[in-house]
KEKE-3310 file (N, C-alpha, C; in steps of 0.2 Angstrom, whole numbers, plus 5000, padded with zeros to 4 digits):
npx = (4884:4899:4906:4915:4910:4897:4884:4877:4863:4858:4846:4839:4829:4827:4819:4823:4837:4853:4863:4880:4889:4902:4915:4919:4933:4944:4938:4932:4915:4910:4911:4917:4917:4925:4919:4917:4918:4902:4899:4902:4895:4882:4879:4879:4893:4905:4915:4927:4932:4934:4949:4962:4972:4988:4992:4997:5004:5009:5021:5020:5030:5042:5043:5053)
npy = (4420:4412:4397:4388:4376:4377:4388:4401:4413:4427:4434:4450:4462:4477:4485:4498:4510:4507:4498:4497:4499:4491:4497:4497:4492:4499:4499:4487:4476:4469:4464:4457:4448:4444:4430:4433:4448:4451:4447:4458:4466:4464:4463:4478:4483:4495:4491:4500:4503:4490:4484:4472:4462:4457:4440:4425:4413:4399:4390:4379:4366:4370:4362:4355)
npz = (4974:4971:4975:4969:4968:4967:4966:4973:4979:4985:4993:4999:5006:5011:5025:5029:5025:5017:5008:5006:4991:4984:4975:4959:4949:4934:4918:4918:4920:4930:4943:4958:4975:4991:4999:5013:5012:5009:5021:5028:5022:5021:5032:5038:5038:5036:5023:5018:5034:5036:5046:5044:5053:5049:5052:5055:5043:5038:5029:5016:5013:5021:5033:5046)
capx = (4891:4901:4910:4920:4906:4891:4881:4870:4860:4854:4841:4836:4825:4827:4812:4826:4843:4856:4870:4887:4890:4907:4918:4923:4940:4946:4935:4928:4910:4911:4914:4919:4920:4924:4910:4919:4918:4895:4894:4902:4890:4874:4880:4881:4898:4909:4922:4932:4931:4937:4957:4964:4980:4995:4991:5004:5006:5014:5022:5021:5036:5048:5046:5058)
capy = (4418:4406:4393:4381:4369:4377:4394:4403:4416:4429:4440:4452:4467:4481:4490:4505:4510:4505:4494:4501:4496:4491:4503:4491:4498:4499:4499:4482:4479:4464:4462:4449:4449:4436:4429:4439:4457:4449:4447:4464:4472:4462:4467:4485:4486:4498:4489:4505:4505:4487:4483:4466:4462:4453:4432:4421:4410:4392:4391:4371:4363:4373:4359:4353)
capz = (4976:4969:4979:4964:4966:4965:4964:4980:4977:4990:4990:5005:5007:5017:5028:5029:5025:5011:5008:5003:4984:4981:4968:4952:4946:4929:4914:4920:4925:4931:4951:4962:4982:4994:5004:5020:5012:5006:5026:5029:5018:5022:5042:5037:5041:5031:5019:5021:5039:5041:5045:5046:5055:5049:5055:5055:5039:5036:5023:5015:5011:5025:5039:5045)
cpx = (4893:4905:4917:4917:4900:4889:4878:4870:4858:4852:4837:4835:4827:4821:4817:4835:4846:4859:4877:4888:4900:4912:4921:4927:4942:4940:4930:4922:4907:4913:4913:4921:4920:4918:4911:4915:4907:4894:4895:4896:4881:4874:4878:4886:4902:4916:4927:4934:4935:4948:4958:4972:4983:4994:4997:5003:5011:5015:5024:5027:5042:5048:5051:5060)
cpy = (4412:4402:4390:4378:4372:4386:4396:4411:4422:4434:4443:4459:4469:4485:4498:4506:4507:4501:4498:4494:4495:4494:4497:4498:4495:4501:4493:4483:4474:4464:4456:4451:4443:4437:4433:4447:4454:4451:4455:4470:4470:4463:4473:4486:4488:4496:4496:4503:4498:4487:4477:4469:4457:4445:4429:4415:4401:4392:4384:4370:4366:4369:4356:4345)
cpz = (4973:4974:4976:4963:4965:4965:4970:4979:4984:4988:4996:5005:5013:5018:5028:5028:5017:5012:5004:4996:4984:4974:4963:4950:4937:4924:4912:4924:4928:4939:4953:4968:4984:4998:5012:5018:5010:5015:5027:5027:5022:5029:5044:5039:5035:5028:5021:5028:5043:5039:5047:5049:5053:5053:5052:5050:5039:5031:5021:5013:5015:5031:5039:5048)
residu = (UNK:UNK:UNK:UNK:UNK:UNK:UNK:UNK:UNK:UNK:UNK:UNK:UNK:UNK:UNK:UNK:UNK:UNK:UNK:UNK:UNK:UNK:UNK:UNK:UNK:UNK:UNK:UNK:UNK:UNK:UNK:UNK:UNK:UNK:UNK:UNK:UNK:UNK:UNK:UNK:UNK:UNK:UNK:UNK:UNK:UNK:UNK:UNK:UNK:UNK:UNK:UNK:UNK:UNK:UNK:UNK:UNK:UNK:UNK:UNK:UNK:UNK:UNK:UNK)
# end
């Protein structure tokens, strides 16, 4: 995983079961996730399966 500043590496065996592989789209083979979607996977929890909701944003320079 990359951060900006540095590099981290993880490396974990499984006694049973799989991990859901991420689909690369296009003609690129090349992937990137964020560190959220690494724990989702390393959890077993199903990228399909998750849904975010809509949080409330600040947007800089509109105070007033």
């Amino acid at each position: 995983m990359w951060e900006g500043d540095g590099l981290a590496v993880y490396y974990k065996r499984l006694e049973k079961g799989t991990y859901e592989v991420p689909s690369i789209s296009g003609d690129s083979s090349d992937l990137s996730i964020s560190n959220e979607a690494l724990q989702y996977i390393l959890s077993g929890i199903s990228l399909e399966s998750v849904r975010k909701r809509k949080r409330y944003q600040h947007l800089a320079g509109n105070c007033v």
